[in-house]
N, C-alpha and C positions, 0 to 999 in steps of 0.2 A: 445592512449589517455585515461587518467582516467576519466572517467563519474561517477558521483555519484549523479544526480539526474535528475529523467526523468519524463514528464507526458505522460501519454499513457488512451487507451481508450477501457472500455470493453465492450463488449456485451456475456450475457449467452444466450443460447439456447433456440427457444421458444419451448411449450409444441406442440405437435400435436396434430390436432382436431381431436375430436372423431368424428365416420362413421355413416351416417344415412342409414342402410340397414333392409331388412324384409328378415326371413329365406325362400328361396322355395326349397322346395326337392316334389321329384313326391310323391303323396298319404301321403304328411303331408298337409293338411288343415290349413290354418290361423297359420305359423310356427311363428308369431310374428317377434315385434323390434328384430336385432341380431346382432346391430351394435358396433362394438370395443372402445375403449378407445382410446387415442392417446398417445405417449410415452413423455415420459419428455425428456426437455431437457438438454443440456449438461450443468452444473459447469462451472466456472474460476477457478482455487486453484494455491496457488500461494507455493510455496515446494524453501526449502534454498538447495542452490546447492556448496559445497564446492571448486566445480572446477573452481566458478566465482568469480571473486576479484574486476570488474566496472560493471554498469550500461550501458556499451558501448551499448548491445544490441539493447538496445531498442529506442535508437540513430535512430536508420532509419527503425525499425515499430512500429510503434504507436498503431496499431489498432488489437485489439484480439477479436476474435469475435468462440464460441464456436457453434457447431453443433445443428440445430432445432432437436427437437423427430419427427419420422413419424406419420403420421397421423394414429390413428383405421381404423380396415380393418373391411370385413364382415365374419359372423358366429364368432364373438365375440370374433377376434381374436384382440390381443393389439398392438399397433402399437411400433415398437423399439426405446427404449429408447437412445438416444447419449450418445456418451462419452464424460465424463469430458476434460476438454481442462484445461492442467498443464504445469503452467511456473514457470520456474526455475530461481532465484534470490540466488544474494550472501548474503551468513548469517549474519545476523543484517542490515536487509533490513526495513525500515517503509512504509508500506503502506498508503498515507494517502487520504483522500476524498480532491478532486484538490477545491473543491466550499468554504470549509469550514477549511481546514486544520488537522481536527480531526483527530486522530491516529484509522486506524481502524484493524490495526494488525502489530505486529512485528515478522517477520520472523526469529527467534533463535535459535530456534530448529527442529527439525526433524520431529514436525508434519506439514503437510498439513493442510494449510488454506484452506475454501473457502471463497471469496469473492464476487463472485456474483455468483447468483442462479437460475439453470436454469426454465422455465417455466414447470408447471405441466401439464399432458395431459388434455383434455376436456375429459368427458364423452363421450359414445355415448349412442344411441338413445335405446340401451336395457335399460338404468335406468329411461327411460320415460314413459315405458308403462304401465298402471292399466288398473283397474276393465273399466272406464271411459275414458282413452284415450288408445286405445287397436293397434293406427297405430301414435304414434307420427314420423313426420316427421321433427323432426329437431335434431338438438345434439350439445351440448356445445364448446364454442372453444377452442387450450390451450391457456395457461396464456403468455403472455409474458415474456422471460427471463427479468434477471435485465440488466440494463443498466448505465452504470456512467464513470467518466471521476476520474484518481485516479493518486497523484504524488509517485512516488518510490521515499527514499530518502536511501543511504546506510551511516551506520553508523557504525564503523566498531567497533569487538569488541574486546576490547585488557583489560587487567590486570591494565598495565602501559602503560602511556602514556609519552614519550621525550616533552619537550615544551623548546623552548626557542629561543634568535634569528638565523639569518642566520651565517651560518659559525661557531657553536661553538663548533662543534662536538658530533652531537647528535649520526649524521649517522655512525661515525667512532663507536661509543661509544654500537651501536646495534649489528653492525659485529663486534665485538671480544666477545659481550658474548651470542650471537646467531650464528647459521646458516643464516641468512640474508644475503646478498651482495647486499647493497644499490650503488648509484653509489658516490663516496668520491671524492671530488676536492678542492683547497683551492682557491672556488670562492662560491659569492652569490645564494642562493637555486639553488641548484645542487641537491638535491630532490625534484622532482616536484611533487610527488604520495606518500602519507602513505606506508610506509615499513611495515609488519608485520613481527615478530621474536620470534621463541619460544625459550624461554631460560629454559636449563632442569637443577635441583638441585637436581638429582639423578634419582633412578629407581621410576617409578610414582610421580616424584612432578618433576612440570614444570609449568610457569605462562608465557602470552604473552605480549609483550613487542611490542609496535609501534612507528617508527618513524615519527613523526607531522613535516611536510615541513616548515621551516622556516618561522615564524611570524615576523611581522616589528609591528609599531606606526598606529593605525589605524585598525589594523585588524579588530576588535568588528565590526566597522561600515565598512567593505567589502572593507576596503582596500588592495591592495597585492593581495593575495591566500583568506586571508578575511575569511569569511564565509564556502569556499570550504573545509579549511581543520578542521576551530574552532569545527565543528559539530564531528565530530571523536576524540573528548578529550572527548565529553562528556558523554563516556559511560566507561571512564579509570577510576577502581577504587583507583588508584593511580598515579599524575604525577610526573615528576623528571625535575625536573627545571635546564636546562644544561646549565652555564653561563661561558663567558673566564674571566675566575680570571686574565688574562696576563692583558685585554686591549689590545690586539696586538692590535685591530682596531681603536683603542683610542676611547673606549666608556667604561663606568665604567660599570662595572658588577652589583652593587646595582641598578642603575637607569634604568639598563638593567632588570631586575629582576623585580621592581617595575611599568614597562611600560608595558613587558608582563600580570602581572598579572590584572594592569586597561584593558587590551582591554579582559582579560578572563569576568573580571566582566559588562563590556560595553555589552558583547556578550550573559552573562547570570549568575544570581546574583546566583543560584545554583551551576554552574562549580567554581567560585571565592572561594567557602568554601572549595572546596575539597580538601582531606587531598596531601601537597606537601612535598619532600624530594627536598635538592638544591646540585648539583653534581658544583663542580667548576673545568674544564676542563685546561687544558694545563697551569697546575701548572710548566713545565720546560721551560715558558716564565718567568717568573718573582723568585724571592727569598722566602725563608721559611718564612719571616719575614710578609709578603705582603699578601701571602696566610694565615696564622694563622689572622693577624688584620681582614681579609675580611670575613675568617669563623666564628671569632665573634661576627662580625657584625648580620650574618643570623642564629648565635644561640641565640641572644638576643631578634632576629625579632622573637623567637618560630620555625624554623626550623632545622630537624639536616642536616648537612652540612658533605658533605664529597669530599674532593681534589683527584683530580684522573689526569693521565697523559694515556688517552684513548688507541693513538696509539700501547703501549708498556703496556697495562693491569696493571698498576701503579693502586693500590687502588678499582681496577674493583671488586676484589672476593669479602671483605669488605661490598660495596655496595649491590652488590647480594644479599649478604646475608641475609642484612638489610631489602632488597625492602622483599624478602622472608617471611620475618618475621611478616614483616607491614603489607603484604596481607594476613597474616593467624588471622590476626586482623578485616579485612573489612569484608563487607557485598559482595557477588556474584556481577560478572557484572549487571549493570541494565540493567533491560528492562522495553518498556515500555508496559501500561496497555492498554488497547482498550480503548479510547473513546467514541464509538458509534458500535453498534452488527454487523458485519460483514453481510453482504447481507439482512440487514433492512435500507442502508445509501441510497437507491437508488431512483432516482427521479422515476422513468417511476410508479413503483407500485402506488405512491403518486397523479401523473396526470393523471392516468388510464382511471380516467372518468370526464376531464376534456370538454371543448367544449367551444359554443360560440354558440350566437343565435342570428339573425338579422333580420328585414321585410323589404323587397323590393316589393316597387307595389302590395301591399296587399297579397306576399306569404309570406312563413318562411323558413330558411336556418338556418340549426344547421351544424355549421363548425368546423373544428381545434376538430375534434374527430376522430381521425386514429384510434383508441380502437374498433369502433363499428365495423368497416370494417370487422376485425373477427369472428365475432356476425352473420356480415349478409348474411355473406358466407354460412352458416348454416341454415340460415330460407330460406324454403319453402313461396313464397309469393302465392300461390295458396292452400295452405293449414292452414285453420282456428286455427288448435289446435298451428302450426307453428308462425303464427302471434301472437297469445297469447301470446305467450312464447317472441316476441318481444317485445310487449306491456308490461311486466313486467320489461323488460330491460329498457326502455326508460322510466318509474316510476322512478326504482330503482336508477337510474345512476343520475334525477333530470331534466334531457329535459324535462318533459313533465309541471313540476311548472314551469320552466323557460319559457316554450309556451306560458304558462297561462297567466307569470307575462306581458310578451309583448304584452299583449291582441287577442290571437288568439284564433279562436270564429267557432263554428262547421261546417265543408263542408269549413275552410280555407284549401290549399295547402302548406305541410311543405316537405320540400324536405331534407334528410338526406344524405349526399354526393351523389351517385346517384340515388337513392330510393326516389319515393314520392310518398302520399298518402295524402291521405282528412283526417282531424283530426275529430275524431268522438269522440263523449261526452262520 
């Protein structure tokens, strides 16, 4: 099944928290703080993998989640860093943030994205100690990795793009001037999935050529195939509009021509400009006479037209050469530009020090802050210099104005998930 757009959900790696240890070796006296660092944690990067052609993957897991760093050890050893955690996606993949939609990377080339970033380790307790606190017992925590929730969209990337209705011979028209082997029947979207076809015009010069699954009336607004396949024209820097000049279906090839191109502009008023050549297929349905009135028709409309009889390569070389020519005119495949900085789109850093504050029965409860948990893992509650280093936390983060604002008043009890103490002036 062709999958081309997924949401999935990451989490990067938290940092490890640094170690609160004191050096003892026999006959060193007062060997001081000696406590480690903690290691970072692990990246998401997201890497184009040529050997993927859907999004099927990620169909049945959703959830990536990269390795924590270890935590600082003692005698100031650091604690190991994770490894990046690398997912591989087919090339011309958009990354985008699932909350907001913004493009936050396009996967096109061969470098490795990151996307989310792992947490940094905490200190430990060797960068605490001076002239004035000479036994700090506590040490920092790491950072939490990012965390966010991001849609994959594939978009695939091709030169030339086939557009036109069902049955007119797009898919015929890609196998005879590619290596493709799309499946050809003389029934209704018999391509269900984008063909890609590389069409070679000698030694180094070759452009890609995709077949677009048959479009009906309505596509723009997600009619048919809709949506699924409109998104893959729009990175063709050239379509070729394949219409049946016969009518075998008894539908006119102009009106046929002019419906495709309203659902291209319904879909996106950018795709509507792009420059189009008009191919009129299975010219040995009807007479010379028929064909010539109709190519005039679409040379007068500003496009050039060229009659081809696909099966039997009638007119194919002609074309090629053309399409050849016209993409040594254009501008490179697009891509697009990042909307927002890759691993700065993420909630959690943003809520870090979020919370909530309530009075019950004349105590205090500061809730809905998981942040601190890490913090307090690390403080000594028997140790003064320890508690300081809390009390700056709880300044900084804004609990302690938020106490104030709710009127808690000296020798109240404030309870911080399960920690509590008498609020002192």
């Amino acid at each position: 099944m062709f999958i081309d757009v997924a949401k999935i959900h990451l989490k990067a790696g938290n940092g490890g928290n640094g170690c609160v240890s004191f050096h003892r070796e026999k006959y060193v006296a007062a060997g001081g703080p000696d406590g480690g660092d903690g290691g970072r944690g692990g990246n998401i990067v997201f890497k184009a993998d040529d050997n993927l052609s859907t999004l099927a993957d990620f169909r049945y897991k959703r959830k990536y989640c990269a390795d924590n760093g270890e935590n600082g050890k003692a005698s100031r050893c650091t604690g190991k860093s994770a490894e990046d955690l690398i997912i591989n996606v087919p090339r011309g993949t958009l990354i985008k943030e699932a909350e907001s939609g913004k493009v936050i990377a396009d996967i096109s080339d061969d470098a490795p994205v990151i996307i989310a970033r792992g947490g940094n380790g905490g200190f430990g307790n060797q960068h605490f100690g001076h002239a004035t606190r000479q036994v700090p017992r506590f040490a920092k925590p790491g950072a939490p990795g990012d965390e966010l929730d991001v849609t994959l969209e594939l978009k695939l990337l091709a030169d030339v793009g086939l557009i036109g209705f069902p049955n007119v011979g797009k898919s015929t028209l890609v196998s005879v001037v590619s290596e493709a082997k799309p499946k050809i029947a003389n029934y209704h979207f018999t391509t269900l999935t984008p063909v890609l076809g590389v069409v070679r015009m000698g030694e180094g010069s070759s452009f890609v050529m995709a077949d677009i699954p048959g479009l009906i009336e309505g596509a723009g607004e997600g009619i048919g195939l809709g949506h699924e396949f409109l998104r893959h024209v729009e990175r063709c820097r050239l379509l070729v509009h394949v219409v049946d000049i016969a009518g075998s279906e008894g539908r006119d090839p102009i009106d046929d021509f002019n419906k495709i191109n309203k659902e291209l502009k319904v879909f996106s008023e950018e795709l509507s400009h792009a420059p189009q050549i008009v191919v009129g297929n299975k010219c040995d349905l009807t007479d010379d006479e028929t064909v010539e009135e109709i190519g005039k028709k679409f040379r007068d409309m500003g496009y050039d037209f060229f009659p081809i009889m696909a099966p039997i390569k009638e007119g194919t070389a002609e074309l090629i050469n053309h399409i050849a020519a016209e993409l040594d005119k254009l501008p490179p495949v697009k891509r697009y530009e990042s909307e927002i900085e890759p691993y700065e789109t993420v909630t959690v850093k943003k809520e870090l020090r979020t919370f909530t504050v309530r009075k019950e029965n004349g105590e205090y409860f500061v809730e809905n802050c998981d942040w601190i948990e890490r913090i307090m893992n690390t403080v000594d509650p028997d140790d003064y210099e320890s508690l300081q280093y809390f009390e700056r936390v709880l300044r900084s983060s804004g609990i302690i104005k938020a106490l104030i604002r709710e009127g808690v008043q000296e020798g109240d009890v404030v309870h911080v998930n399960d920690f509590e103490f008498e609020y002192v002036l």
